[in-house]
LUMVEX-825581 format. One record per residue (C-alpha): residue number from 1; x, z, y; residue in one letter. Coordinates in steps of 0.25 Angstrom, whole numbers, plus 5000, padded with zeros to 4 digits. Each point is the difference from the previous one (the first is absolute). Layout:
BEGIN
(r NUM, (X, Z, Y), A)
...
END
This chain:
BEGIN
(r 1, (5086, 5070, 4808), X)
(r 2, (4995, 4990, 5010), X)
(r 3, (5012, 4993, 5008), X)
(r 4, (4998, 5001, 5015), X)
(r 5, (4996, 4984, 4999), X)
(r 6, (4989, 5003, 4991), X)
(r 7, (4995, 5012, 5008), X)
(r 8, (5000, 4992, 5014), X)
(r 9, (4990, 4989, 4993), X)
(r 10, (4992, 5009, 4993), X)
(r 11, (4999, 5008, 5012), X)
(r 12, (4996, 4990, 5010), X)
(r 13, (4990, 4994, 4990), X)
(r 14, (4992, 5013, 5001), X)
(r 15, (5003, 5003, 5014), X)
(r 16, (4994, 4985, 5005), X)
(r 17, (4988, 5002, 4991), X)
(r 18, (4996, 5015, 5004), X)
(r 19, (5003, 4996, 5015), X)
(r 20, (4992, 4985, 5001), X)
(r 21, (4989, 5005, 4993), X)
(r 22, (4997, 5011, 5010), X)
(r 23, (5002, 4990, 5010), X)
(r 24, (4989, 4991, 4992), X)
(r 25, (4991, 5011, 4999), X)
(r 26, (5001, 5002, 5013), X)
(r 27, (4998, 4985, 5004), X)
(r 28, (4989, 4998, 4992), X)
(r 29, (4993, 5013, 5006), X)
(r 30, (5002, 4992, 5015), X)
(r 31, (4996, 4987, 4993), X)
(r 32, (4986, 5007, 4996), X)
(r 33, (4999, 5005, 5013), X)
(r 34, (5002, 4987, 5010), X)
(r 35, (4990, 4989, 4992), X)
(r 36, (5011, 4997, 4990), X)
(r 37, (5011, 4996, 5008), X)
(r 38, (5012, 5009, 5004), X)
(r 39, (5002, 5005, 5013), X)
(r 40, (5010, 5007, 5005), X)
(r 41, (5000, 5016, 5005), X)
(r 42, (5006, 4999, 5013), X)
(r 43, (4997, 4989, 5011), X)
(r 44, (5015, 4999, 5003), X)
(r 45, (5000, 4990, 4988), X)
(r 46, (4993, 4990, 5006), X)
(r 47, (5009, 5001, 5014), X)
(r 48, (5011, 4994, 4990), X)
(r 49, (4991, 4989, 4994), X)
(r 50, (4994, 4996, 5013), X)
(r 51, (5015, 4997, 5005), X)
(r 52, (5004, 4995, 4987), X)
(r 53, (4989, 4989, 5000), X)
(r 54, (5003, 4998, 5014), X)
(r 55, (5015, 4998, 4998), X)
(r 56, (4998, 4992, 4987), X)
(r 57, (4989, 4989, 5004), X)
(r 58, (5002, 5000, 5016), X)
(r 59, (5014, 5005, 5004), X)
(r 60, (4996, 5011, 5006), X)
(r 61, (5004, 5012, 4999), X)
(r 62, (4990, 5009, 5004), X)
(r 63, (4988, 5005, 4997), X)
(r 64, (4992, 4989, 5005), X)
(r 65, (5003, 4987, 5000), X)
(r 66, (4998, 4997, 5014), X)
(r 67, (5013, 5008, 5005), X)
(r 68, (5013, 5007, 4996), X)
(r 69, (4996, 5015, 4999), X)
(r 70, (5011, 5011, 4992), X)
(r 71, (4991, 5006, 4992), X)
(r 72, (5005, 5003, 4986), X)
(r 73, (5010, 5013, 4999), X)
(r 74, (5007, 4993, 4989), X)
(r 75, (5003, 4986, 5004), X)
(r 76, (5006, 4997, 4985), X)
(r 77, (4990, 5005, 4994), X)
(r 78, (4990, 4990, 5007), X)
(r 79, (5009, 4987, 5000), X)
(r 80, (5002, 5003, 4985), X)
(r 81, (4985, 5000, 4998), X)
(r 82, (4998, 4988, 5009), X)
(r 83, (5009, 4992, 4992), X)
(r 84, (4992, 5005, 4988), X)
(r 85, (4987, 4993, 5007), X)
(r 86, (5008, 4989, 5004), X)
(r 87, (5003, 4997, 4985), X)
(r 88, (4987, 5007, 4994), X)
(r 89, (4989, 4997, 5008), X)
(r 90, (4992, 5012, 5010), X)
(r 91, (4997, 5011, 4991), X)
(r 92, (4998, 5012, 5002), X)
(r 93, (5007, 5006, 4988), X)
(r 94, (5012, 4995, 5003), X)
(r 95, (5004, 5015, 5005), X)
(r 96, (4996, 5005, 4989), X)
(r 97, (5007, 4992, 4988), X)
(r 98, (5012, 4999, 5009), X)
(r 99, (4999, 5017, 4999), X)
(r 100, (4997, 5001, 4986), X)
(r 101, (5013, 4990, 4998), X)
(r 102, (5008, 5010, 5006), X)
(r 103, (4993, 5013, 4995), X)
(r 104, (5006, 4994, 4988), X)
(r 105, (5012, 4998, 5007), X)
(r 106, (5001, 5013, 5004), X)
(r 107, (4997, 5008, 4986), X)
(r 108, (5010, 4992, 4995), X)
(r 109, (5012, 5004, 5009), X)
(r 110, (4996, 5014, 4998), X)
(r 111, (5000, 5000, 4984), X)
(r 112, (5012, 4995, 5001), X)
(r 113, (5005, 5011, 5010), X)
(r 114, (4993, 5012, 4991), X)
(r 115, (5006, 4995, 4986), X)
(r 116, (5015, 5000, 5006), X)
(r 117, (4997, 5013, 5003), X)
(r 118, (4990, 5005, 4988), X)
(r 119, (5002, 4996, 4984), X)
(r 120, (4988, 5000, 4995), X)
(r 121, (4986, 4992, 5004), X)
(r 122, (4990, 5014, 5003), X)
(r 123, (5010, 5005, 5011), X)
(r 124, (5001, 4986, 5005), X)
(r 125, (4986, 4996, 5000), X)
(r 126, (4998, 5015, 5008), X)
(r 127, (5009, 4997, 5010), X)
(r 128, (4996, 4987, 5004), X)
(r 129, (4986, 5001, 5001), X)
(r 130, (5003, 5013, 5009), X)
(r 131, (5006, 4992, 5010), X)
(r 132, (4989, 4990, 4998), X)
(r 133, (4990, 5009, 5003), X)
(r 134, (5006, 5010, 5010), X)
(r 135, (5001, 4987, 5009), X)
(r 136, (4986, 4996, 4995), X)
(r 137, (5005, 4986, 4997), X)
(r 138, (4987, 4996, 4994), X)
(r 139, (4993, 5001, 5014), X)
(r 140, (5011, 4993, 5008), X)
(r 141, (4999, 4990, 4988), X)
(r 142, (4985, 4998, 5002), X)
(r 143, (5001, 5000, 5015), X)
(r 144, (5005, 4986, 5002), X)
(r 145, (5010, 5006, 5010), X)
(r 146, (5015, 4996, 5001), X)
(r 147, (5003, 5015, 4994), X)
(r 148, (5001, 4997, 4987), X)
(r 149, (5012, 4990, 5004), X)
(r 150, (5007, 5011, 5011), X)
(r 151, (5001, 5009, 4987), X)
(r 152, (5005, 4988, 4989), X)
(r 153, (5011, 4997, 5009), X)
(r 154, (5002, 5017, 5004), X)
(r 155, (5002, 5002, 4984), X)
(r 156, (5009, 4990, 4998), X)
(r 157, (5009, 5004, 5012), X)
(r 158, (5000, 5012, 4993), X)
(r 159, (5001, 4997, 4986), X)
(r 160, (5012, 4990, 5005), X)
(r 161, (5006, 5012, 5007), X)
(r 162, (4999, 5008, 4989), X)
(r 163, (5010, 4988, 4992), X)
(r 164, (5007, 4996, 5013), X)
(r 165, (5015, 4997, 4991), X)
(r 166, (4993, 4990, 4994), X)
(r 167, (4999, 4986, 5009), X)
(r 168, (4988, 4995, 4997), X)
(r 169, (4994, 5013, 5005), X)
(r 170, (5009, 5001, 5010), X)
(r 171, (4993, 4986, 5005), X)
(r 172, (4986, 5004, 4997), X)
(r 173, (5004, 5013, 5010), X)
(r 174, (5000, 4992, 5010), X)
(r 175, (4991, 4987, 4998), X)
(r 176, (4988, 5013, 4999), X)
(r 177, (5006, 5002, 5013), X)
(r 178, (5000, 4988, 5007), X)
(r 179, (4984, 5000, 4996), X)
(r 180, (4997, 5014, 5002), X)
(r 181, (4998, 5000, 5016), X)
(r 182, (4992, 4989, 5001), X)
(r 183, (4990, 5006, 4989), X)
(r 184, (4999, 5012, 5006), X)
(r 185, (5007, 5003, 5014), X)
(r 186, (5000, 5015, 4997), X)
(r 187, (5013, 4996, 4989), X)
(r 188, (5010, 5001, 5013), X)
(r 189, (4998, 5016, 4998), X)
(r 190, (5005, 4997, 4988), X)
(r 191, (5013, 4989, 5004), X)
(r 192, (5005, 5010, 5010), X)
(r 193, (4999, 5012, 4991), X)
(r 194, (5007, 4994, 4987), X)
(r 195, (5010, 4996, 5011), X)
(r 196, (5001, 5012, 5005), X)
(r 197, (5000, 5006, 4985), X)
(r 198, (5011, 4990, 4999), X)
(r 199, (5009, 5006, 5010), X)
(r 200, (5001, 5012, 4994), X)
(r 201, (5005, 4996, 4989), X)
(r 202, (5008, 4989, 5009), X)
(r 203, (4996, 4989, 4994), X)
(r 204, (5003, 4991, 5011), X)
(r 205, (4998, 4986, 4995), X)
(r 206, (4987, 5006, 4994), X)
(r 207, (4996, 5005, 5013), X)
(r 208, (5001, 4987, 5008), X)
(r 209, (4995, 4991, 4993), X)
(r 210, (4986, 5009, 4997), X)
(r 211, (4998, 5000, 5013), X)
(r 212, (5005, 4986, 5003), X)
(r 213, (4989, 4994, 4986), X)
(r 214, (4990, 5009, 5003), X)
(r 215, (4999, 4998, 5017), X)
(r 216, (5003, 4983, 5001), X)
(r 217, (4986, 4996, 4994), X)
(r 218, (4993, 5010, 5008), X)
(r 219, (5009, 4997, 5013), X)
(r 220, (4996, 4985, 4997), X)
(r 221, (4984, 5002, 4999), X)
(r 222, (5002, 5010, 5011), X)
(r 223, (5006, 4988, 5009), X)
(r 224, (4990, 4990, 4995), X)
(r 225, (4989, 5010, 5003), X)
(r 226, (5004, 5003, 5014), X)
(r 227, (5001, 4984, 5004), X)
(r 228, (4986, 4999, 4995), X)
(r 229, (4991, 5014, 5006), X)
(r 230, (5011, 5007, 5009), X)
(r 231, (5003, 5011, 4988), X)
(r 232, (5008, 5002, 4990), X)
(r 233, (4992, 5006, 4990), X)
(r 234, (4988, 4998, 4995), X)
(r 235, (4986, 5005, 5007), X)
(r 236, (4996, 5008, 4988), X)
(r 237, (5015, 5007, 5003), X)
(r 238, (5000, 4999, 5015), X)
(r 239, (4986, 5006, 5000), X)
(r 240, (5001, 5013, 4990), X)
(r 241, (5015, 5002, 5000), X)
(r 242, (5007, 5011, 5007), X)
(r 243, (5005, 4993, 5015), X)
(r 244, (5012, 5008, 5010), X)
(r 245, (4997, 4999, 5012), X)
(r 246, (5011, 5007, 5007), X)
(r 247, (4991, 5008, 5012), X)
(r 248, (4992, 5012, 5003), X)
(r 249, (4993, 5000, 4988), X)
(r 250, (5014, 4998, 4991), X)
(r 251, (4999, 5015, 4996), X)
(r 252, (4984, 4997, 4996), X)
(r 253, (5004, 4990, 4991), X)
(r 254, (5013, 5008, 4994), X)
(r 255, (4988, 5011, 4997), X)
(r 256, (4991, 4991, 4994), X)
(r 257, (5009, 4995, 4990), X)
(r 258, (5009, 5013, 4995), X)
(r 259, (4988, 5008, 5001), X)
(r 260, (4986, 4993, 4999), X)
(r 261, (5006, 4989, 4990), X)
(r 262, (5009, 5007, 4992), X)
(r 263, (4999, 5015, 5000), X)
(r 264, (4985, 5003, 5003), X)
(r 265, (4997, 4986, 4993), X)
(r 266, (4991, 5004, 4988), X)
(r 267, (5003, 4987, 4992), X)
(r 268, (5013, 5004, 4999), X)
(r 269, (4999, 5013, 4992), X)
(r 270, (4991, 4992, 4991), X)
(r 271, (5010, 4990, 4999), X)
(r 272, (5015, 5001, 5002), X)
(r 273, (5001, 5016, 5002), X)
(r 274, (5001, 5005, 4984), X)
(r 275, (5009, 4986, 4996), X)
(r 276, (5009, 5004, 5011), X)
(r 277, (5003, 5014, 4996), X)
(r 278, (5002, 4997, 4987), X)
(r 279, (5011, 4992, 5004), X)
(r 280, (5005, 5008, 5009), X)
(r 281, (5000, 5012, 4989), X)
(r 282, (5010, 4990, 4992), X)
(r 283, (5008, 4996, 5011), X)
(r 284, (5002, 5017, 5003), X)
(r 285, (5004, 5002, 4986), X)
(r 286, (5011, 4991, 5000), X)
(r 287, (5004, 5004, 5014), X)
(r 288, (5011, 5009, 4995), X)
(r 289, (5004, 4995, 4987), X)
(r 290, (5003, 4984, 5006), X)
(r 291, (5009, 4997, 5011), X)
(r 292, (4992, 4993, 5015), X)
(r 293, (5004, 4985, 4993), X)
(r 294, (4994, 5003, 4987), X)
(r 295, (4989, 5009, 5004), X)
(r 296, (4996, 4986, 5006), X)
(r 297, (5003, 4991, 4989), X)
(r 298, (4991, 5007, 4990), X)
(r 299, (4989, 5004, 5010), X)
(r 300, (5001, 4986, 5006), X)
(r 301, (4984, 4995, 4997), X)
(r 302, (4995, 5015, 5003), X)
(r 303, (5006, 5000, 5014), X)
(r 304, (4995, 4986, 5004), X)
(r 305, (4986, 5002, 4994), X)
(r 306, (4999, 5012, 5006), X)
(r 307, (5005, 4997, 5016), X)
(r 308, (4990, 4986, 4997), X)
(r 309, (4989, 5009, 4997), X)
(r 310, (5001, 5008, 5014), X)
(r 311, (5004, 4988, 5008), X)
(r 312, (4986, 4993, 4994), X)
(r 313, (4994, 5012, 5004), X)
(r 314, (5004, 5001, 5014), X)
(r 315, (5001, 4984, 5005), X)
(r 316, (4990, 4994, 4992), X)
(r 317, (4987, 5002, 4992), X)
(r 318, (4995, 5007, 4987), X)
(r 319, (4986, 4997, 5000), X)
(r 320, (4995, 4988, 4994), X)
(r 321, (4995, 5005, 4985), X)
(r 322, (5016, 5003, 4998), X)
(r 323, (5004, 4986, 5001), X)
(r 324, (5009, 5000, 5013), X)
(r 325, (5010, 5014, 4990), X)
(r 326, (4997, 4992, 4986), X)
(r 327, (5015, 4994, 5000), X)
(r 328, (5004, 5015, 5004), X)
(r 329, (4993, 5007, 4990), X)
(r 330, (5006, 4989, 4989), X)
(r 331, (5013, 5005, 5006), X)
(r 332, (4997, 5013, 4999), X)
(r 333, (4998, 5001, 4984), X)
(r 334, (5011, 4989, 4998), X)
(r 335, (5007, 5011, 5006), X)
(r 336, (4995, 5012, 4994), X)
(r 337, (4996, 4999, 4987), X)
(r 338, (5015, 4997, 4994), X)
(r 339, (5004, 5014, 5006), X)
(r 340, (4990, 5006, 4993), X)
(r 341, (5002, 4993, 4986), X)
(r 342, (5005, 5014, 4994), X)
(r 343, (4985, 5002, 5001), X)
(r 344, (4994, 4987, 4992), X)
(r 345, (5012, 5005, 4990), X)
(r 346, (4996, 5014, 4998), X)
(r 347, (4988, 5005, 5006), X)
(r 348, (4999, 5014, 4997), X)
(r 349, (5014, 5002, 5004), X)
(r 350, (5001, 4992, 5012), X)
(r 351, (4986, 5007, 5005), X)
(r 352, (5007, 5013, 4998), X)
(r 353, (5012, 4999, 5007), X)
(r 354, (4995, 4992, 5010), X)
(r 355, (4989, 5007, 5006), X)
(r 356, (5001, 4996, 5013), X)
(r 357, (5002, 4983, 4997), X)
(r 358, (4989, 5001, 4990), X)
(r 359, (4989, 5007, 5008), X)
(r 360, (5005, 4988, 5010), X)
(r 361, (4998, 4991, 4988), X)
(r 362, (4987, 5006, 4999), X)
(r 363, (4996, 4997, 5014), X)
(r 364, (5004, 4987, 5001), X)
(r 365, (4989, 4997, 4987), X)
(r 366, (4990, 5006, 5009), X)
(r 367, (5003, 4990, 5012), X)
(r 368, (4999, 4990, 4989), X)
(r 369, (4988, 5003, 4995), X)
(r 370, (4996, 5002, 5016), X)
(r 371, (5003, 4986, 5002), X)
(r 372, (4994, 4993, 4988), X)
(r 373, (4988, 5007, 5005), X)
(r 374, (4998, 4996, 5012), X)
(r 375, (5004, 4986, 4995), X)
(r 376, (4989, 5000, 4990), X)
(r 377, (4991, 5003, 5012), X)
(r 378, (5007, 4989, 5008), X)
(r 379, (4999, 4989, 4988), X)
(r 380, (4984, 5006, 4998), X)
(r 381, (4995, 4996, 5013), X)
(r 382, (5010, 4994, 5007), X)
(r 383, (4997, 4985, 4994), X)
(r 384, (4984, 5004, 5004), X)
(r 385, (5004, 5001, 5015), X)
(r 386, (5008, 4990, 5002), X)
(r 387, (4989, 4991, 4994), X)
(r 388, (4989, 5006, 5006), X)
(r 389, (5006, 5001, 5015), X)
(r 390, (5010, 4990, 5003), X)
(r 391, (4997, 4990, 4988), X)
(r 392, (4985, 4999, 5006), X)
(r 393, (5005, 5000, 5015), X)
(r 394, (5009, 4990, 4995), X)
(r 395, (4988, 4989, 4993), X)
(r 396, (4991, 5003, 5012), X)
(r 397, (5010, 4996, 5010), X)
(r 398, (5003, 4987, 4992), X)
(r 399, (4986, 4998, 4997), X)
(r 400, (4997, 5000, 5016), X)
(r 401, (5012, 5001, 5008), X)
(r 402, (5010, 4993, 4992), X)
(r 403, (5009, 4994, 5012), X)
(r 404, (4993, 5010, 5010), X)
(r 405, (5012, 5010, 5008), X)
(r 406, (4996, 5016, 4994), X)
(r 407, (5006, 5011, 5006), X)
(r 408, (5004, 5012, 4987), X)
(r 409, (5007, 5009, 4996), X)
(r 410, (5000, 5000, 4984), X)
(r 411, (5005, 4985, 5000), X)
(r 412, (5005, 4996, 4986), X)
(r 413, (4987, 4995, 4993), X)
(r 414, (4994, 4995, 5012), X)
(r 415, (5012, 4990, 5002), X)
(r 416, (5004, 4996, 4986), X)
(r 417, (4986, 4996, 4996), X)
(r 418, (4996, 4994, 5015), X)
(r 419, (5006, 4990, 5010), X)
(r 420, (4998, 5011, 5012), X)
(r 421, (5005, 5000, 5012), X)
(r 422, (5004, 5015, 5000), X)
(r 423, (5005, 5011, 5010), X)
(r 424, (5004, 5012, 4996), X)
(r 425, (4999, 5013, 5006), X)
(r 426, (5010, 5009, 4993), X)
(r 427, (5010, 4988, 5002), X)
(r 428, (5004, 4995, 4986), X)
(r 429, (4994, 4987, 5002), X)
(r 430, (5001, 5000, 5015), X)
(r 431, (5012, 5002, 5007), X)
(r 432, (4992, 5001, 5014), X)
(r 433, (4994, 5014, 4995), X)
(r 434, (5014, 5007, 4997), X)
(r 435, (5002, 5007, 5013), X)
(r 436, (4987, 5006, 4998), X)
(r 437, (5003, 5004, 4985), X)
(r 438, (5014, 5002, 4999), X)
(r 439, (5006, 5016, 4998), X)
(r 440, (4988, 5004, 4996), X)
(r 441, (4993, 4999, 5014), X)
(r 442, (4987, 5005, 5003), X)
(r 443, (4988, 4990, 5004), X)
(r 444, (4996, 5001, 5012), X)
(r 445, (4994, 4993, 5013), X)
(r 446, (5011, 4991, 5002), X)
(r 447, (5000, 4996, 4986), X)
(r 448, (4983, 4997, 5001), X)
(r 449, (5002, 4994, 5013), X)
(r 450, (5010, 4990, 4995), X)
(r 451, (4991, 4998, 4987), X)
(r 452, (4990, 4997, 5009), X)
(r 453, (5006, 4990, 5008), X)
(r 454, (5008, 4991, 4991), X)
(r 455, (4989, 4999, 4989), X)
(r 456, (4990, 4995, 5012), X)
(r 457, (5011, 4991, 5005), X)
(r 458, (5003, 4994, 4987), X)
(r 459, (4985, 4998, 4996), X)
(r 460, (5001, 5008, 4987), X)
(r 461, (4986, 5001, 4991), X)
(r 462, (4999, 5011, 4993), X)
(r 463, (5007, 5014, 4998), X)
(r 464, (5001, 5007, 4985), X)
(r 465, (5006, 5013, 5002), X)
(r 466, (4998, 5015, 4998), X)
(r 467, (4995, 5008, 5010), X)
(r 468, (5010, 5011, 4999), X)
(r 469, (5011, 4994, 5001), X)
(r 470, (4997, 4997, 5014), X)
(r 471, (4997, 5015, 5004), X)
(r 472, (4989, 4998, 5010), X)
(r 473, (5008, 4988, 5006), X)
(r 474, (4990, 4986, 4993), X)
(r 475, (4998, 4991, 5013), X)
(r 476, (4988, 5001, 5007), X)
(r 477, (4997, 4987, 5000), X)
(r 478, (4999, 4997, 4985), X)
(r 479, (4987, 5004, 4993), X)
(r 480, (4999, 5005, 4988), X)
(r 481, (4991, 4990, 4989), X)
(r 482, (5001, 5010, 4987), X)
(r 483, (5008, 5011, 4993), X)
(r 484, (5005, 4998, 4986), X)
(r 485, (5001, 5013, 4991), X)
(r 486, (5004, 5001, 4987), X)
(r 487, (5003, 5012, 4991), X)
(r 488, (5010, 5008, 4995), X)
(r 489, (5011, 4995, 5008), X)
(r 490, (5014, 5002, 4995), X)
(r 491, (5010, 4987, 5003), X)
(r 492, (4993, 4997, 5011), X)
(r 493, (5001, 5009, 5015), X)
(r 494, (4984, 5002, 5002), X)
(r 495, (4987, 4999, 4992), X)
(r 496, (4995, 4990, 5012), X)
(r 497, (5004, 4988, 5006), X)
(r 498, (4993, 4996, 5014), X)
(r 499, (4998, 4986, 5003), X)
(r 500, (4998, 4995, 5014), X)
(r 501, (4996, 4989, 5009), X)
(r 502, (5012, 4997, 5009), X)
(r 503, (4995, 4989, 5006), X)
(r 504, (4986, 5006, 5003), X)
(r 505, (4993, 4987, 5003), X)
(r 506, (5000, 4998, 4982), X)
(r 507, (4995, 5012, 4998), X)
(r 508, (4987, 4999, 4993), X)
(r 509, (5006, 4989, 4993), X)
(r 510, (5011, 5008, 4993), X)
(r 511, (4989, 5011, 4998), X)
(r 512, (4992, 4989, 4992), X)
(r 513, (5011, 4996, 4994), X)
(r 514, (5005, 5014, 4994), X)
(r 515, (4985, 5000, 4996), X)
(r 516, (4999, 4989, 4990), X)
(r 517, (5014, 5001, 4995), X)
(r 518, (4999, 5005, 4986), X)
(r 519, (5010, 5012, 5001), X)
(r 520, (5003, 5010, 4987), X)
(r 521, (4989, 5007, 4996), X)
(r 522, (5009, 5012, 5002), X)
(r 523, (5002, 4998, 5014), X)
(r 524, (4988, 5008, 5009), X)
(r 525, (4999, 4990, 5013), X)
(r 526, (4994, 5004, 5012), X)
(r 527, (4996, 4992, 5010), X)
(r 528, (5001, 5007, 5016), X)
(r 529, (4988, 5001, 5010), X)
END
């Protein structure tokens, strides 16, 4: 018989294998696809490079180097990879290794989870490449985004909760902590739960000091923020998080986040609904048997998972190719699959007594295979776009309007491979367009005549936008030089991209240069009348 030792190595050798060669397969897939070098599936990635570089060769941090601008949602996440540049050199790939370091990470912890809790290496295998792919790890791996890290330090928390007599595990609880909220500023939905988890069980000293580790860094960046753009958080939080504002429309917003957020919110039902009520059936079933304090204790990860899930839902975001709920839906499984070990033990018998569990079970594998489908799709074309949109935009603007001031909205690429001068209309890299963006405002006439002003005011070039975005609303007094349209669009927010002369005196300059730069072959340019 295999000793637990053995089955936790022999385990995670298969594991790591199975998992980084999909990931390989996938990244040669993109690779083949972008002229032979890797580009990642989501823009977003490059917004962290831009302020990386900026921070790690000008002391900037921003996403530019010509100003401090709050760009990055995970501010660890980026002064980790500008430290990495700092030391390495500007690569690109930086992300990417720094993901596939803790992918590794990551399949390690939860080996070591899963083979405490099953003795032999198939069930182990089983359960961890469930959770690996029912959070689609492999895509967050290959998106170059600070996921990957938000769920490493989410499953160590976890796994050190899971072990919290122990000291070492006690101190690993809250060093994840510490980390957590600034990698991912959603993790103070999970401090105040597991405090609030740890008052029921009055866990006092627990209690504080969760909140006390998990709030001080964040109150820290917060002031930092403030004294540098007037807010605490930020853009990307500022601008698509859920805002109070305690007046007439108060009972709008209460509507929009019970109701259109959570309870009509069609994400959700894919996401978190069948998890929650599986644990919600385990916790019902020891309802009687256990009294308020133990029912607690031995439901404890079920009832935090499962109030994290809702509060996600209702304040902040489950778009995103499932990368904002990945730690959740690692949570989820870390959860589950021990309550339902009777049926890695004995199928046949499990499936019939647990009918209702199993056909859960059941559903669950479907929003498994769900997911990886849509990933496939994702990791497919996702690469494709990026390159063949804001890759080209990107080596256009450098090739012509290196140091020029560009007004865009999809501002990753375009700033980490260019020195622009940039404003932002959603606000992420511009905190002057906030009021215009934030709580999910409408454009309108005010927003156009602003744009209108400042961008004559400030003398900017050129504009590189898409058209929708603006709803009818594009300044009057820029001309439009040539559309950009690729295919198949599916990372990216529309097939075109619309170019314009801000400063109307260059345009047939910029229309000759769109002309004789060489753009991707897959990339249909059209010039305008």
């Amino acid at each position: 018989m295999n000793s637990p030792s053995n089955v936790s190595v022999k385990s995670f050798g298969i594991i790591i294998f199975l998992f980084l060669t999909v990931c390989f397969g996938y990244y040669l897939n993109t690779v083949s696809k972008t002229d032979g070098h890797y580009v990642y599936l989501i823009d977003d990635a490059y917004i962290h490079l831009a302020m990386a570089k900026n921070f790690a060769l000008h002391n900037v941090w921003g996403v530019t180097k010509y100003e401090f601008s709050s760009t990055s949602s995970s501010p660890l996440f980026t002064c980790i990879l500008s430290i990495l540049i700092k030391v390495f050199g500007n690569n690109d790939q930086i992300p990417l290794y720094f993901n596939t370091v803790f992918g590794v990470g990551i399949v390690y912890i939860l080996n070591r989870y899963y083979s405490k809790i099953f003795k032999n290496i198939q069930n182990t295998v089983i359960a961890v490449l469930f959770t690996l792919f029912f959070a689609v790890l492999h895509l967050q791996l290959l998106s170059g985004m600070e996921h990957i890290f938000h769920v490493f330090l989410f499953v160590l928390n976890i796994f050190c909760l899971s072990h919290f007599k122990n000291k070492y595990a006690v101190a690993g609880f809250y060093f994840s902590l510490i980390l957590m909220g600034l990698v991912r500023f959603e993790s103070m939905f999970y401090f105040v739960i597991l405090a609030f988890a740890f008052v029921l069980i009055k866990k006092w000293e627990e209690v504080i000091l969760t909140l006390f580790i998990g709030f001080i860094p964040i109150v820290i960046f917060c002031y930092f923020n403030y004294q540098h753009d007037g807010y605490l958080f930020p853009n990307s939080v500022v601008v698509k998080g859920t805002k109070f504002s305690f007046d007439s429309n108060f009972p709008y917003q209460l509507k929009s986040i019970f109701v259109d957020n959570f309870l009509l919110n069609v994400s959700f039902y894919k996401i978190g609904f069948f998890p929650i009520i599986m644990c919600l059936i385990f916790i019902l079933k020891d309802f009687k048997q256990k009294d308020f304090h133990n029912l607690i204790k031995d439901n404890f990860l079920l009832i935090i998972i499962s109030l994290l899930m809702i509060c996600h839902t209702m304040f902040a975001d489950l778009k995103g190719a499932f990368r904002y709920e990945a730690y959740i839906l690692a949570g989820f499984s870390m959860a589950l699959i021990p309550k339902v070990k009777g049926m890695f033990d004995d199928f046949k018998n499990y499936i019939k007594n647990e009918k209702i569990v199993s056909g859960l079970v059941v559903v669950n594998v479907i929003l498994l295979i769900y997911k990886c489908s849509f990933a496939h799709i994702m990791l497919d074309h996702g690469g494709k776009n990026i390159y063949e949109q804001q890759i080209q935009s990107a080596k256009f603007l450098h090739t012509y309007y290196n140091t020029s001031k560009v007004v865009a909205n999809d501002i990753g690429a375009i700033t980490y491979f260019t020195d622009i001068h940039l404003l932002d209309i959603v606000g992420l890299g511009s905190k002057e367009m906030i009021p215009f963006s934030e709580n999910k405002k409408p454009i309108d006439d005010n927003f156009e005549n602003f744009l209108s002003q400042y961008t004559f005011n400030n003398k900017y070039d050129i504009a590189v936008i898409y058209d929708e975005w603006f709803q009818g609303h594009v300044p009057k007094t820029w001309k439009k030089a040539a559309v950009l349209k690729i295919k198949n669009p599916i990372s990216v927010s529309q097939d075109e991209v619309s170019i314009y002369s801000v400063n109307i005196d260059n345009l047939q300059q910029l229309k000759r240069n769109i002309k004789k730069f060489g753009w991707n072959r897959n990339v249909q340019v059209t010039i305008t009348d």
